[in-house]
C-alpha positions in Angstrom: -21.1 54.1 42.8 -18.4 53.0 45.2 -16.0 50.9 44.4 -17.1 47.6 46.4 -20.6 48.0 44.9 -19.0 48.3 41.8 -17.2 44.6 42.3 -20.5 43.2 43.8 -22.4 44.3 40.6 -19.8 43.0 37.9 -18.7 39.5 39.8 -22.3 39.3 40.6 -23.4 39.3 37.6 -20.8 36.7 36.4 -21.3 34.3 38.6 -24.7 34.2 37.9 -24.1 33.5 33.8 -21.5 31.1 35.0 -24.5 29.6 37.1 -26.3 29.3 34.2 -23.7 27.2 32.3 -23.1 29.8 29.7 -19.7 29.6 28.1 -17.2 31.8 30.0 -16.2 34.0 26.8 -19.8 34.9 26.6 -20.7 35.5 30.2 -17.6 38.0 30.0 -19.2 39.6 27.0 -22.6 39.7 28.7 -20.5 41.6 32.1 -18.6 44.2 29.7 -21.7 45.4 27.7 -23.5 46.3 31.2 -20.3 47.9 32.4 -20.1 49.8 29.2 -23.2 51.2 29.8 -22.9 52.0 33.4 -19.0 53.1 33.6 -18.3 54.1 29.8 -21.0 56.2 29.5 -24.2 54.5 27.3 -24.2 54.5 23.9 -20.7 56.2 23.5 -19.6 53.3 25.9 -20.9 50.6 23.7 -18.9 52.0 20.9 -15.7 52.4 22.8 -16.1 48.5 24.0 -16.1 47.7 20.3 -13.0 49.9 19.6 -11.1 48.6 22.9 -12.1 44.9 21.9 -10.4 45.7 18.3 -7.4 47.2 19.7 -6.8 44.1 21.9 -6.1 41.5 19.2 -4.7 43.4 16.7 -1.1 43.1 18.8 1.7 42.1 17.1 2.4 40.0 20.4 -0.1 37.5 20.0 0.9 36.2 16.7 2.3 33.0 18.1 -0.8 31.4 19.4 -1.5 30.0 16.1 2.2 28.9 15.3 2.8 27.1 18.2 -0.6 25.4 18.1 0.0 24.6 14.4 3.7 22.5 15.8 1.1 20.3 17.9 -1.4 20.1 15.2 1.0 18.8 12.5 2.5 16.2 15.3 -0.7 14.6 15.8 -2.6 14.4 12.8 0.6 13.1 10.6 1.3 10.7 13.8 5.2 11.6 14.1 4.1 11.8 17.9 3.3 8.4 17.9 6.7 7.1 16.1 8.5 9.6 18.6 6.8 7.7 21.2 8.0 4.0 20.1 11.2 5.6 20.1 11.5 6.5 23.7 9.6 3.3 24.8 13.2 1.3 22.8 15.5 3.6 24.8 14.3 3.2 28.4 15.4 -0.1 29.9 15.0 -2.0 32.4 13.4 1.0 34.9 10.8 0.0 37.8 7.9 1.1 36.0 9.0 1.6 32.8 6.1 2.2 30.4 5.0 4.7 33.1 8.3 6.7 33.0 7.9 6.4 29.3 4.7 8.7 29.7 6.6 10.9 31.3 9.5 11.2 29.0 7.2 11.2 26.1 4.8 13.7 27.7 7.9 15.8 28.4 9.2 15.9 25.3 5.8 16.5 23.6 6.3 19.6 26.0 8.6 21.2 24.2 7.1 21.0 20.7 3.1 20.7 21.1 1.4 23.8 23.3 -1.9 21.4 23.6 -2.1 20.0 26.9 -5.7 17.8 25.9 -3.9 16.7 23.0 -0.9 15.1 24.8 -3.1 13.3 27.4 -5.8 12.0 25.2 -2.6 10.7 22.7 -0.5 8.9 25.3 -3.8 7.7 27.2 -5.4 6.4 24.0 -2.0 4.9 23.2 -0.2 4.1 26.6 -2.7 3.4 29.0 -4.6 0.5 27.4 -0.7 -1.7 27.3 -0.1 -0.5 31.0 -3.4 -2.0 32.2 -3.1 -5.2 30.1 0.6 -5.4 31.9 -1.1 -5.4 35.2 -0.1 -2.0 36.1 -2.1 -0.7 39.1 -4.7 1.7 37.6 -3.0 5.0 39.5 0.0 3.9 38.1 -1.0 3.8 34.6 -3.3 6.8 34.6 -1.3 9.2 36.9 1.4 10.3 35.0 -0.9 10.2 31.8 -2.3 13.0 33.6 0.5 14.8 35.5 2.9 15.3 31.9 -0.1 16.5 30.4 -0.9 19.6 33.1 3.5 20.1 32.4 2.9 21.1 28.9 1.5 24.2 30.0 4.9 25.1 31.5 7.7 24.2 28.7 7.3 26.2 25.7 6.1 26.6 23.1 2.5 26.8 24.8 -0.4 29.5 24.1 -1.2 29.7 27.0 1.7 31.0 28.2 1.2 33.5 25.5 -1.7 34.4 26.2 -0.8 35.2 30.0 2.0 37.6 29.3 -0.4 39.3 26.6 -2.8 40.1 29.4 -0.7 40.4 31.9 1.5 42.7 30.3 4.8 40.3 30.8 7.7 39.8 28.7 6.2 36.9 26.5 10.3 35.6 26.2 11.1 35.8 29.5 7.9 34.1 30.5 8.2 31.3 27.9 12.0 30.4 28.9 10.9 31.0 32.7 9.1 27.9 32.8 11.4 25.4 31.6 13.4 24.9 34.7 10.1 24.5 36.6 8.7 22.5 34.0 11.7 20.0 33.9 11.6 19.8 38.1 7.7 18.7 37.8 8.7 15.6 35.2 11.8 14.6 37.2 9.5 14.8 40.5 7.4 12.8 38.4 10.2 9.9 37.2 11.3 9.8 40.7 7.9 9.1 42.3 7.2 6.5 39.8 10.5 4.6 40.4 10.6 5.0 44.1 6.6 3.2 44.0 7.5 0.8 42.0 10.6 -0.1 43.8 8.6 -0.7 47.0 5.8 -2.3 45.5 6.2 -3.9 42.3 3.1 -4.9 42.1 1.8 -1.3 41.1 4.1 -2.2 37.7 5.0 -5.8 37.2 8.0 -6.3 35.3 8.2 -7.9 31.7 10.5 -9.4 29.4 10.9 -6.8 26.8 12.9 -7.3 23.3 16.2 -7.1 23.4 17.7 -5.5 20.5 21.1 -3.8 19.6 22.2 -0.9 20.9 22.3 0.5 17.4 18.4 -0.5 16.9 17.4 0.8 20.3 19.1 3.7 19.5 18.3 4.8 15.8 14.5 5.4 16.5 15.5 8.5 19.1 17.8 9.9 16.7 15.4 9.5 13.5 12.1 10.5 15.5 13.2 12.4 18.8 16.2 14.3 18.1 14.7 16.5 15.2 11.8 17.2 17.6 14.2 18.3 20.6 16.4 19.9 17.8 12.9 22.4 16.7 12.6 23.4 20.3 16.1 23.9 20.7 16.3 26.6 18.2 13.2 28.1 19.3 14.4 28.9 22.6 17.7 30.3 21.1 16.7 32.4 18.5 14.4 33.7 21.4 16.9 34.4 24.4 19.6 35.5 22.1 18.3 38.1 20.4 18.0 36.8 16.7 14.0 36.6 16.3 10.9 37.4 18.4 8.8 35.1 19.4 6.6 35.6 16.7 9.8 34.9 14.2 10.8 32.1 16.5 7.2 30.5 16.5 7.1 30.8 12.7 10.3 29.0 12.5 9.1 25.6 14.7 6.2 25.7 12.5 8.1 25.8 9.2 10.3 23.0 10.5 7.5 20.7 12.3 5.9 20.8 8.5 9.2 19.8 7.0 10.1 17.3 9.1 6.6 16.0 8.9 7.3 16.1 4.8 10.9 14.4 4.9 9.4 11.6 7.5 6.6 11.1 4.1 3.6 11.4 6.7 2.3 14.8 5.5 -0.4 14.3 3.2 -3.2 16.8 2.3 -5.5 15.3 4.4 -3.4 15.6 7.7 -2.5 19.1 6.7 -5.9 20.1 6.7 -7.1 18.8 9.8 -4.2 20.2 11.4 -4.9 24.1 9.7 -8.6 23.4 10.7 -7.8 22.5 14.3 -4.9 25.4 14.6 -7.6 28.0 13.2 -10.5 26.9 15.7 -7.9 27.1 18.3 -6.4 30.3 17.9 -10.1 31.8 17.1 -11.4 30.7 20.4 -8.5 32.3 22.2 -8.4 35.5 20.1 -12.0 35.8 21.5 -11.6 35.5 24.8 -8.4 38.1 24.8 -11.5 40.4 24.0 -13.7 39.5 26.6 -10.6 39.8 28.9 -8.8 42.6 28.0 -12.5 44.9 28.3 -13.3 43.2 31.2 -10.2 44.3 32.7 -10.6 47.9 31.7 -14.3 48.5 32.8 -13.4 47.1 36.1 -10.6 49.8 36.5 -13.0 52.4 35.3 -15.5 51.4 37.9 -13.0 52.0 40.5 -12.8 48.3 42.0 -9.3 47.3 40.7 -7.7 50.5 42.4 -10.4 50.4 45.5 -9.3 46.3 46.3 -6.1 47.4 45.4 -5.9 49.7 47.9 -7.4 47.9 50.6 -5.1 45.2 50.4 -1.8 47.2 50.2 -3.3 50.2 52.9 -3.9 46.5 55.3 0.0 46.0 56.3 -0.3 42.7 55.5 3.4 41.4 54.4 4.0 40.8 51.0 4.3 36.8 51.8 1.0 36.8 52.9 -0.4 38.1 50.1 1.5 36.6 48.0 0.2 33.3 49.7 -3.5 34.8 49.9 -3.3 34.9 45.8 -2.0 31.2 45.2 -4.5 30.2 47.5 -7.4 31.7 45.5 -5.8 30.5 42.2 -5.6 26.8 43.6 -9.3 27.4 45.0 -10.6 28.2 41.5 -8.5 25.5 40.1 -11.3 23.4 41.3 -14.0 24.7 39.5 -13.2 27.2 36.9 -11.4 26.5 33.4 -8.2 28.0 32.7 -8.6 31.0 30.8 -11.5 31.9 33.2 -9.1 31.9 36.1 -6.8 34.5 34.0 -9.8 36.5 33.3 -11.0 36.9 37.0 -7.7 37.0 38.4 -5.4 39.4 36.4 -7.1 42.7 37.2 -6.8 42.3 40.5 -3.3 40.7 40.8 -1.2 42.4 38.3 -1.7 45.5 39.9 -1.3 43.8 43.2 2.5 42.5 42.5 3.4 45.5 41.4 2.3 47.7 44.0 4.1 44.5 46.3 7.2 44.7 43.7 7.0 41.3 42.7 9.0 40.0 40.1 6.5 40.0 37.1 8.1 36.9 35.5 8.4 34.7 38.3 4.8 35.7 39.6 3.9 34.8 36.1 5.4 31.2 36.5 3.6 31.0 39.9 0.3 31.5 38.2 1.2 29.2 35.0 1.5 26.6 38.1 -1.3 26.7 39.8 -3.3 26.7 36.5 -1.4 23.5 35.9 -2.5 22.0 38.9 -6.1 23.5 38.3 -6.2 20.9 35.0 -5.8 18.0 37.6 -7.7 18.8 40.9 -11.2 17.5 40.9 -13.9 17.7 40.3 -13.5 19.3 37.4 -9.6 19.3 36.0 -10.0 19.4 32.6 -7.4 16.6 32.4 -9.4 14.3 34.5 -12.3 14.8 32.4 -10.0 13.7 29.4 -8.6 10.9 30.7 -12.3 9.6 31.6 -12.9 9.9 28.0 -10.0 7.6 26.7 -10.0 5.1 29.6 -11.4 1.7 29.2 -15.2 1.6 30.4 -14.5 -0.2 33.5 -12.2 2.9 34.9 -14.2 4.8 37.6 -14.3 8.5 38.7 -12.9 7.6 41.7 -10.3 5.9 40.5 -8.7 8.4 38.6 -9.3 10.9 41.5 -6.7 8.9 43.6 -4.6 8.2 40.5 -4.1 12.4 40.1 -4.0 13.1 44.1 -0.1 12.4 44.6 1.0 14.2 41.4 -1.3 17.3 42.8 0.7 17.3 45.8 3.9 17.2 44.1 2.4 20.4 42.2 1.6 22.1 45.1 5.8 21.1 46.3 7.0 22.8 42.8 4.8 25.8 43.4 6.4 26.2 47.5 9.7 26.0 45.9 9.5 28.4 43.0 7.9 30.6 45.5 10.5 30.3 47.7 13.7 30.1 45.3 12.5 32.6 42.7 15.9 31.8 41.0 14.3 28.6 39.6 12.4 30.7 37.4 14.1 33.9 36.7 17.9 32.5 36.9 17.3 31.2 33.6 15.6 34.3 31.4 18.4 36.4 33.2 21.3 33.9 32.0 20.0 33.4 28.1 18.2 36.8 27.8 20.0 38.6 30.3 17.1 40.7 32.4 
C-alpha cells in the first residue's frame, strides 16, 4: 500500500471513532490494533503492539507525571492554595483592576507549583470570580484572566504535560521544562498590562473600592508565611534541575516531599486531604500513562506504513522555506486547538512534525515551546477550550456562552502575540536552558 493510502486509511479511521464520540485514548487503540494487523504483520503484530505498548511506559523519563501532579493535588485539597491566595490579594494595592491582576498573580504563581491547569481555573473562578462580579467588575473582566492564567500553567513548570511532550517527542524533558518559563512569565505580564491599561481607560470594567488598610507588616506576613515557601519549592526544583544535582524525576520527588511538609507544618494535612490528593494524583497519572501507549504505537505503525517518511518527504522534496512550514505547522496546531483536546493534538501531530523539524533543523526545544503554546491557546479558543468549558461550570447561572467567548477572545490574541515572538526570537526560549543548563 502506498504511503498516502496508508495516511487515508489510519486518519480515516480516527476521525470516524472521534465522530462517534469515543474517548480519544480508545479510538487510538482501536487505529493501532488495525495497523498491527495490516503493517506488523497479523497475529505476530498484535503481539509486538502489546510488547511496544509495554516498552513505552516503562521509561524512567516519565516518572514525574505523578510527582508534579501530586504538588497540585496536596495544594488544593489541604487549601494552602486558598491562604496563598488571601495573601497576594493583601499585597496588591491600589492597582486599576486589582482583584483581576490578583488572578493573575495567583494563577501565576500556582504555575510554578501545581501542573493542573483545570484545577487552577475552577479554584480561582469558584473563589475569585463570584467577589469580582459582586464588585461590579464587567463580566470579561472578571472571567478573562480566570481563564488566560489558567492556559499559563501549561508553560511554567512543573506541568505533565510538558512532560509528557518531551517523552513523545523525544526532547530534553529539562530543557523543555525551564524553556517555558520565560514565555510563560511574558504571557502573565501581557496579561497584568492588558488588565491595567482597560481598566485605566474605562474604570467601569473594574470599579474601584475601599479596601482595608492594614500595616505594612500585616499586609506583608501572609506572602512570606503562605507565598514564599511555595515560590521557595519551585525555586529548588528548577535548580537542582539546570544545575546538574538531580533529574527531573529526583527534582519532582523533591517538590513533592516538600509540598507535603509544608502542607504538615501549615497543620492542614489531615488523612482525609492526603487521600483525596493520592486518589486524584493516581487517576491522573493513569489516564496519561495510557494514552503514552496509544501514542507512542500509533506513532510507530504510522512509520511502518510508510506515511511519516512519505509526508515527510513531500513536504521537504516541495522547496518550501523552512518559515513556511514552520508557519504551516502552527497553523494546524491552532486549527485543532478548536476542536480537539490536548493530548489528542500531540497524538496526531508528533509523527509528522518531529520528523519534520528535524529534517528543517529546528531547534527541538524551542519548537517544543512553540507547540506547548499553541496547546495553551487551544484550552481557550472556542468552541470547545477546555478552559471555557470549566469556567461555564463555576460561573454564576446567569453567565452566558457568549459571554465568556468575548471574555477569552483578547487573551487569545495576546497568545497568538507570545507565539509570533518566540517564533521569531527563539532566544526567549532557549536563552534560558542554555544559561542554567548550558546546551
Amino acid at each position: 500500500m502506498v504511503w498516502w493510502a496508508a495516511a487515508l486509511v489510519l486518519f480515516g479511521a480516527l476521525a470516524a471513532l472521534m465522530a462517534a464520540a469515543l474517548p480519544a485514548a480508545f479510538a487510538f487503540f482501536g487505529i493501532n490494533i488495525l495497523g498491527a494487523w495490516l503493517w506488523l504483520g497479523g497475529d505476530a503484530g498484535l503481539v509486538q503492539l502489546v510488547r511496544n505498548g509495554v516498552a513505552s511506559i516503562a521509561t524512567f523519563s516519565l516518572t514525574p507525571i505523578p510527582f508534579f501532579v501530586l504538588m497540585g493535588e496536596v495544594l488544593f485539597h489541604t487549601g494552602v492554595a486558598m491562604k496563598a491566595i488571601d495573601a497576594i490579594d493583601r499585597l496588591i494595592w491600589r492597582v486599576p483592576g486589582r482583584l483581576a491582576v490578583v488572578a493573575v498573580v495567583a494563577g501565576t504563581v500556582f504555575s510554578a507549583i501545581s501542573g493542573s491547569t483545570i484545577a487552577t481555573t475552577a479554584l480561582l473562578g469558584s473563589l475569585l470570580l463570584p467577589e469580582m462580579l459582586r464588585r461590579g467588575y464587567h463580566p470579561g473582566m472578571a472571567m478573562g484572566p480566570i481563564m488566560a492564567i489558567g492556559g499559563v500553567d501549561m508553560l511554567i513548570p512543573p506541568s505533565a504535560l510538558t512532560v509528557l511532550l518531551g517523552s513523545l517527542a523525544g526532547i530534553s524533558i529539562t530543557q523543555l521544562l525551564i524553556a517555558g518559563i520565560v514565555p510563560g512569565l511574558l504571557l502573565a505580564a501581557m496579561f497584568v498590562g492588558y488588565i491595567v491599561l482597560r481598566a485605566t481607560l474605562d474604570p467601569s470594567l473594574a470599579p474601584a473600592f475601599e479596601h482595608e488598610r492594614l500595616p505594612a507588616w500585616q499586609r506583608w506576613k501572609p506572602f512570606f508565611v503562605y507565598v514564599a515557601p511555595l515560590v521557595a519549592i519551585f525555586v529548588v526544583v528548577v535548580a537542582a534541575m539546570s544545575a546538574g544535582w538531580a533529574t527531573p524525576t529526583e527534582s519532582a520527588a523533591i517538590g513533592a516531599v516538600a509540598t507535603v511538609a509544608i502542607a504538615g507544618l501549615y497543620r492542614a494535612l489531615t488523612w482525609s486531604s492526603l487521600a483525596k490528593a493520592l486518589m486524584g494524583t493516581a487517576a491522573i497519572s493513569a489516564a496519561i500513562l495510557f494514552i503514552i501507549v496509544g501514542a507512542t504505537t500509533f506513532s510507530q505503525i504510522l512509520a511502518f506504513s510508510g506515511a511519516t517518511n512519505g509526508l515527510v518527504g513531500l513536504i521537504r522534496d516541495s522547496g518550501l522555506a523552512p518559515g513556511a512550514v514552520l508557519a504551516a505547522m502552527l497553523a494546524v496546531l491552532l486549527a485543532l486547538g478548536c476542536f480537539v483536546d490536548q493530548v489528542s493534538m500531540m497524538l496526531i501531530c508528533l509523527p509528522f512534525f518531529m520528523p519534520l523539524a528535524a529534517a528543517y533543523g529546528f531547534d527541538p526545544v524551542w519548537f517544543g515551546v512553540l507547540f506547548l503554546i499553541c496547546m495553551q491557546l487551544g484550552l481557550l479558543t472556542p468552541p470547545f477550550g477546555m478552559l471555557i468549558f470549566t469556567m461555564k461550570s463555576v460561573a454564576p447561572p446567569g453567565i452566558r456562552m457568549n459571554q465568556i467567548y468575548r471574555a477569552v477572545t483578547p487573551y487569545v490574541i495576546m497568545g497568538i502575540v507570545a507565539l509570533a515572538l518566540v517564533a521569531a526570537f527563539p532566544p526567549l526560549a532557549t536563552g534560558l536552558p542554555k544559561l542554567l543548563v548550558g546546551r
